[in-house]
N, C-alpha and C positions, 0 to 999 in steps of 0.2 A: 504494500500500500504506500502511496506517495506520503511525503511532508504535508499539513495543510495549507495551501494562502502560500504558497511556494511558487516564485519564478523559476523557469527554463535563464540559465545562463548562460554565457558564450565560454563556448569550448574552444581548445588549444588543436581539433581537429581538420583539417584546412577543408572537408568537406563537411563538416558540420555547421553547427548554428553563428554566424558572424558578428552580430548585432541582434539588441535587441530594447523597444520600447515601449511605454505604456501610452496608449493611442484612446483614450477616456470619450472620445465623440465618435468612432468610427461605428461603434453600435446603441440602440438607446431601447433600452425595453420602457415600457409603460410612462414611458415620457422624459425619462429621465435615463443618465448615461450608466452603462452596462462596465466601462471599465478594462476593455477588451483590449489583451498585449498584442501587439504585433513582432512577430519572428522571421527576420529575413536568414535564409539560408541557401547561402551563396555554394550553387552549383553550375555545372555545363548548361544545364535541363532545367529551363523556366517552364511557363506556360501550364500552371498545373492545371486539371479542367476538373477533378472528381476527386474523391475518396470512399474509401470502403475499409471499414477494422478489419484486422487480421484476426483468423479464427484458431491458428495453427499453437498451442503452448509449444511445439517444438521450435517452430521459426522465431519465438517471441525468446527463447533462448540461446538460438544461433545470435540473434540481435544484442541480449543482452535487454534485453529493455521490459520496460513496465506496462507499456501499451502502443499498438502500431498500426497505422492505418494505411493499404496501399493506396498511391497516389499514379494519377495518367498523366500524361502531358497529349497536350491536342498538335505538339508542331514536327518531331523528328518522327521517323519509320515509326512504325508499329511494335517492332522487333525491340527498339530501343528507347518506349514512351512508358516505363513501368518504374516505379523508386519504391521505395518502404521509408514511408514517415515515422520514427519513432521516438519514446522520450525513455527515461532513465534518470531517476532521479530526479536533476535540476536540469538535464540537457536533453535537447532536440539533436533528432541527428535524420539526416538523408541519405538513403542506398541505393545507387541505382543497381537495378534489377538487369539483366539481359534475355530476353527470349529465343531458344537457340530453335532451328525448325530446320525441318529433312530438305527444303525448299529455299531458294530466293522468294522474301513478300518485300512488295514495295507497295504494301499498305501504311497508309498514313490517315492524320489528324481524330486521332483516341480521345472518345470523348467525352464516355463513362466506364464507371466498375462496379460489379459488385460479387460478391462470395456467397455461394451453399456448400455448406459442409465442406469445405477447405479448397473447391474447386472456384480460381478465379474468373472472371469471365469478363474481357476488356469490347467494350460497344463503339464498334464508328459506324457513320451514317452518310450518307450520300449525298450530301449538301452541294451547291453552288459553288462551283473553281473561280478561278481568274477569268476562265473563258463564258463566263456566261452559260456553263451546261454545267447536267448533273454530273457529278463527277465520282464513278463506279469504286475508284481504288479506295475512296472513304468509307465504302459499306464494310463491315466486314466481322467478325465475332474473333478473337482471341483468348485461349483457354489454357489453365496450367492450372498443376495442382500445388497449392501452399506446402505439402509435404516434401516436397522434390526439390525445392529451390533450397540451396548452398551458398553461402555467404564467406565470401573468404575477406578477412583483414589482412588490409594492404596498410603499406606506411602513409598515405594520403589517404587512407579512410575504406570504407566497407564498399565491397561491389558483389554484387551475387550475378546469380544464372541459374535458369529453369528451362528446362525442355518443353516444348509446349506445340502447340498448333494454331494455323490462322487459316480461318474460313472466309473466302471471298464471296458475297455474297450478291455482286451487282447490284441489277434495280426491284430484285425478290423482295427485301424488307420494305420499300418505299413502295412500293405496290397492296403488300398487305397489307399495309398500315393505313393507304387509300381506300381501299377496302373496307377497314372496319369503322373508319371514320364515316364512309359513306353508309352502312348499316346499321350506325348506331342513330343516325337522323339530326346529327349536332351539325349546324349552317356554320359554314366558315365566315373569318374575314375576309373579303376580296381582296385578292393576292395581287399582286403585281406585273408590270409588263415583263419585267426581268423573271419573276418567276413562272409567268405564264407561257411566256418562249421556251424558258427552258424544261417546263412540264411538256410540251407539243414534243418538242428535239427529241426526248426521250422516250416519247409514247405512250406516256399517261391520260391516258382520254379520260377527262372529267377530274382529275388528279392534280396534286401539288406537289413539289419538292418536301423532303419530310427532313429535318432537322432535330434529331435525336441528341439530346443533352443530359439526360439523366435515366438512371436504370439501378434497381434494387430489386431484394426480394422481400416479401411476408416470409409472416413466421409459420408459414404452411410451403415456403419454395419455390412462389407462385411468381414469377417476372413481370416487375410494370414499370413501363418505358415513360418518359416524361419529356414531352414535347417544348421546345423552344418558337419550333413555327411548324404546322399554320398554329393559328390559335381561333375561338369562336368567331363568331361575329359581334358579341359584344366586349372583345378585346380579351377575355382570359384562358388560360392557359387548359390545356390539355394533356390528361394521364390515358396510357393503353395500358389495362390492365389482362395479364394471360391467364392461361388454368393450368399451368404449368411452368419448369423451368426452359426458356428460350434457348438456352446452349445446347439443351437434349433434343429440341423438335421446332424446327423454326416456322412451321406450320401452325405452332398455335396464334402466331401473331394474326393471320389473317379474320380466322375466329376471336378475338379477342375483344374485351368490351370497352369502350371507350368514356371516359368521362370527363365532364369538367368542372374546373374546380371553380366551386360556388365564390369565391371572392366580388368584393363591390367592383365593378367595374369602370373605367372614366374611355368611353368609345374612341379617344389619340392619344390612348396610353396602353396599349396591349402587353400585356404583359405573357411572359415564356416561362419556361423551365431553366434551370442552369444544373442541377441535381439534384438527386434525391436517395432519402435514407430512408428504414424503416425500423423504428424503436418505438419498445415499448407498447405496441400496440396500435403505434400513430405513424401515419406517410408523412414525412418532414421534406421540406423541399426549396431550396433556395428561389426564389421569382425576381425577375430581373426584367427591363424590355425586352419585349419581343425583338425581331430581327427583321428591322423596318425596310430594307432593299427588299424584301418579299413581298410587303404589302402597299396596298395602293394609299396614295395619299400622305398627308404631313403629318408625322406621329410626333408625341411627346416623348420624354424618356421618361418610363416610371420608375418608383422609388426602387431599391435591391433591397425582399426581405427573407426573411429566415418565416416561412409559414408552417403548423402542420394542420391536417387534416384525416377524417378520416380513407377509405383505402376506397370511395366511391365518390372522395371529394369534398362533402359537405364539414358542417360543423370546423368553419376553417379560425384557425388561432393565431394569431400572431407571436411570435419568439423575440426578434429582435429582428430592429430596421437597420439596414446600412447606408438610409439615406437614397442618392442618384450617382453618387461619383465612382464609390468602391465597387470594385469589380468583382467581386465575389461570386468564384463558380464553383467549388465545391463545399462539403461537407459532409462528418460524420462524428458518433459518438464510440470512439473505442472503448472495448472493453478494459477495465481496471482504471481507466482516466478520471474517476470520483474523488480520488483522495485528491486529487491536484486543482482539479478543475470545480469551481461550483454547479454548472448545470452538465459536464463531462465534452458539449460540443466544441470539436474544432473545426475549421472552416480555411479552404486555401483562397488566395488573391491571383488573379489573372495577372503575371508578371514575366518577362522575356529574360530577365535577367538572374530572379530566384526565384526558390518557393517560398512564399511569405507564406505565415500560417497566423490565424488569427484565433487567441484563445479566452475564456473567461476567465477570472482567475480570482 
């Protein structure tokens, strides 16, 4: 069990935690400020987009550590977008992971995670290139077991590797997902020229570009994808919820139910997904703006919050606001992080240069 009311300090580790400060306005529960440290930890490998705890007590002793949550990065290969966030006492520390595979993938831009029973499972999505079209190398599912991964200590810090597989998935997930948006009866927001072209290019009849940002499981297994775009028509965000684990049968996506999350909505403030956790009983989910070159029209940027709800949407709660500016795309509550943490969640920052992580404390 941690220290109580205890900081992460800066390690003597050149791949560990660098700097660290207490950032009192970046989050604000119930009106008033939350208190929340900010930890920059300067690696190669910025860009975090998600987290997910580690379920493995063996890797959490290869690590050495007290609690660890795997982390994606959205910008290098696929093969090389995976770290182990973990802490240890007073310190933070970052692993990058390597994915070894029987195959060359030059799959890229990883955009969630999440774990069943030790098995991890990294989500990219098909999103919009440079070129104005769907762009296939982002879809794609990545899977390894927490037991297999080997962490060897170097004199410049921890690096592991795991044997794993990467499934290329094309325009299969973005078509399901069309699908079940389209039989659940939810009206979209009108999407865009840019995304309208690029739905025709690709051959989506009556279809959009699907931008998948968040993905967990219930405490029964069950995969649900959390939508950044499209989103309704009156601007809020969208969960597909499966009856099943997505890594074992990518089939149930097509079947799966779709819903939205009952939040007040302001019609040029659409708000998406950025991630999502499932604790304690409750879908927690980071909400952020939607992703406006999709849809038609002058949008606002709405606030970035930490929401939960329940696992059909409703009964939605507020956590903590980060305002409009911080970029906050993932989160998650590892396991053992109570003694350090007041409410246990951590949350990473969208940053090119580290993983900043933001914690209560």
């Amino acid at each position: 069990m941690f220290p109580r009311r205890t900081k992460p300090t800066v390690s003597d580790d050149p791949s560990k935690l660098r700097s660290t400060q207490t950032v009192s306005t970046v989050g604000r529960q119930g009106g008033s400020s939350t208190g929340l440290s900010l930890f920059r930890l300067k690696q190669a490998i910025g860009e975090a987009s998600s987290l997910a705890p580690v379920q493995s007590t063996q890797l959490l002793d290869q690590l050495r550590a007290d609690a660890a949550c795997w982390v994606v990065h959205d910008e290098p290969l696929t093969t090389e977008a995976v770290s182990l966030l973990s802490v240890r006492k007073d310190t933070f520390s970052i692993t990058p992971v390597r994915i070894e595979t029987s195959r060359v993938v030059r799959a890229t831009d990883s955009e969630s995670v999440f774990v069943v029973d030790g098995r991890v499972t990294v989500v990219g999505s098909a999103s919009i290139g440079a070129n104005g079209k769907i762009d296939e190398r982002r879809a794609f599912l990545a899977t390894f077991s927490e037991h297999d991964v080997r962490v060897d200590r170097l004199s410049a810090g921890s690096r592991g590797k795991v044997v794993g597989t990467v499934t290329m998935l094309g325009l299969s997930l973005t078509k399901a997902i069309n699908h079940a948006i389209a039989t659940s009866g939810i009206e979209l927001a009108e999407p865009s020229k840019l995304a309208r072209k690029a739905a025709a290019r690709a051959g989506l009849v009556n279809g959009q570009p699907i931008n998948i940002e968040g993905a967990t499981v219930d405490n029964e297994g069950r995969t649900i994808l959390g939508l950044r775009s499209p989103v309704s028509r009156p601007g809020r965000p969208l969960i597909v919820r499966l009856e099943g684990d997505m890594s074992e049968d990518l089939d149930l996506v097509a079947s799966a139910t779709v819903h939205e999350i009952e939040l007040e909505a302001v019609a040029d403030q659409p708000v998406g997904i950025r991630d999502l956790a499932f604790d304690e009983g409750r879908l927690h989910m980071v909400t952020a703006p939607s992703d406006s070159q999709l849809l038609a029209g002058r949008t606002r940027r709405a606030p970035v919050r930490h929401l939960s709800t329940t696992i059909t949407g409703d009964d939605v709660k507020e956590i903590r606001q980060f305002g409009n500016k911080t970029k906050v795309e993932g989160l998650a509550r590892p396991h053992g992080a109570e003694g350090l943490l007041s409410d246990g969640w951590w949350y990473v920052i969208d940053n090119e240069k580290a993983v900043i992580v933001l914690s209560a404390h």
